[in-house]
C-alpha positions in Angstrom: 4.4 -4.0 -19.7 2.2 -1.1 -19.2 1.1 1.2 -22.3 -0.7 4.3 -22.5 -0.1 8.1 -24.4 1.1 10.8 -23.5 -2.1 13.3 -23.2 -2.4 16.8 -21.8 0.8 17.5 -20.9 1.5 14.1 -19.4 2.4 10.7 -19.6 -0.7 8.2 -19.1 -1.2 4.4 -18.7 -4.5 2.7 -18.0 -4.7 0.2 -15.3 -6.8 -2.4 -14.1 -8.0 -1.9 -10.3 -10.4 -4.6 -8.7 -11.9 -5.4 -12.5 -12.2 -1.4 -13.4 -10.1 0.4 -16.1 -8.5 3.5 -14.5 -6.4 6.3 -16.1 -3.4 7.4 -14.1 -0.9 9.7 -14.5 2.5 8.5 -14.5 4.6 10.5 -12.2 8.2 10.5 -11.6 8.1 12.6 -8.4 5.8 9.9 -6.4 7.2 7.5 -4.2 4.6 5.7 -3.8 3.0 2.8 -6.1 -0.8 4.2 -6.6 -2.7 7.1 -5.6 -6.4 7.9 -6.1 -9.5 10.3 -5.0 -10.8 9.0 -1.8 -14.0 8.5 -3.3 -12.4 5.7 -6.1 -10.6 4.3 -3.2 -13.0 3.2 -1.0 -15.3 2.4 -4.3 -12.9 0.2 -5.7 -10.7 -0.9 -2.5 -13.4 -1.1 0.4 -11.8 -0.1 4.1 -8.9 1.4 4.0 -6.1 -0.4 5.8 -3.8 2.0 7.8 -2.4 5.7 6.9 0.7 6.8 6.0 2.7 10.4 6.3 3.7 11.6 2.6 5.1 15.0 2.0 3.3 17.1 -0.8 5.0 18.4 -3.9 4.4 21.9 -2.1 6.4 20.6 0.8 3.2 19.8 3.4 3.1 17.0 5.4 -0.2 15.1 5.7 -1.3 11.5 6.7 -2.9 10.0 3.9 -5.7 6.6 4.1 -4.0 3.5 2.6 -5.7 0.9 0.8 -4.7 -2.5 -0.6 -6.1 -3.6 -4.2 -5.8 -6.2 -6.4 -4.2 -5.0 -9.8 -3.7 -6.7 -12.8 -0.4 -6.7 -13.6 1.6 -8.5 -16.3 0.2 -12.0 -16.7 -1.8 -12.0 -13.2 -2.6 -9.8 -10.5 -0.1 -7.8 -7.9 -1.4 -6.5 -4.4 -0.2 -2.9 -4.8 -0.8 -0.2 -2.0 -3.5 2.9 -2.7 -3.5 6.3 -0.8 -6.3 8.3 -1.1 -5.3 11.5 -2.4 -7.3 14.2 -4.3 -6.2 15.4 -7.6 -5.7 12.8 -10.9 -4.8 9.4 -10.2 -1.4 8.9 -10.2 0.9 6.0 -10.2 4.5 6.0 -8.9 7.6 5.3 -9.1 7.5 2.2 -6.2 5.3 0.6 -8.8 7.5 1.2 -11.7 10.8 0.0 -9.7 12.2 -2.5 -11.6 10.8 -1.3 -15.0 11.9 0.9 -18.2 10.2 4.0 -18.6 10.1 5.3 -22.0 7.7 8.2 -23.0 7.8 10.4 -26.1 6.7 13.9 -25.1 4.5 14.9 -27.7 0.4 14.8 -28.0 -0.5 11.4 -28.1 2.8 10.2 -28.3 3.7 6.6 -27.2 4.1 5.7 -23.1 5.8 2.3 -21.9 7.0 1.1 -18.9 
């Protein structure tokens, strides 16, 4: 079970990439598991391992650096894929599959998934 608030007009878990704490945005509208500034990527995931072809929320196309990192996850750890994308770091629904996503949309208000 993940846990976080819901801060700044989002919902918010912290997560635990390669043995550091990150804050990610939860959103709904992201197929993908994890995404991160390239600059934490390669920090925290070394060489990235391929690319893949995502389309924007603006409706873009652009190839994106993927990474592969260890997360901890329930009561180990789960490989989970990283593209390197600039903005907030965000985690997806492909990571969520599977999971119940309840978030009370107030300040500070409680996230779980």
């Amino acid at each position: 079970m993940l846990l976080g608030r819901f801060a700044q007009g989002h919902p918010r878990v912290d997560l635990i990439l390669a043995g550091h704490s990150v804050q990610f945005l939860v959103d709904t509208g992201f197929e993908g598991e994890l995404a991160v500034p390239r600059a934490v990527a390669s920090q925290l995931c070394g060489a990235a391992t391929g690319t893949r072809l995502r389309r924007l929320a603006d409706g873009r196309r652009t190839v994106l650096a993927a990474y592969q990192v260890d997360l901890a996850w329930e009561n180990g750890e789960r490989l989970a894929e990283v593209l390197a994308l600039e903005g907030e770091p965000i985690v997806g629904t492909q990571l969520l599959e599977g999971y119940p996503l309840h978030a009370e949309i107030i300040e500070g208000g409680e996230v779980m998934a």
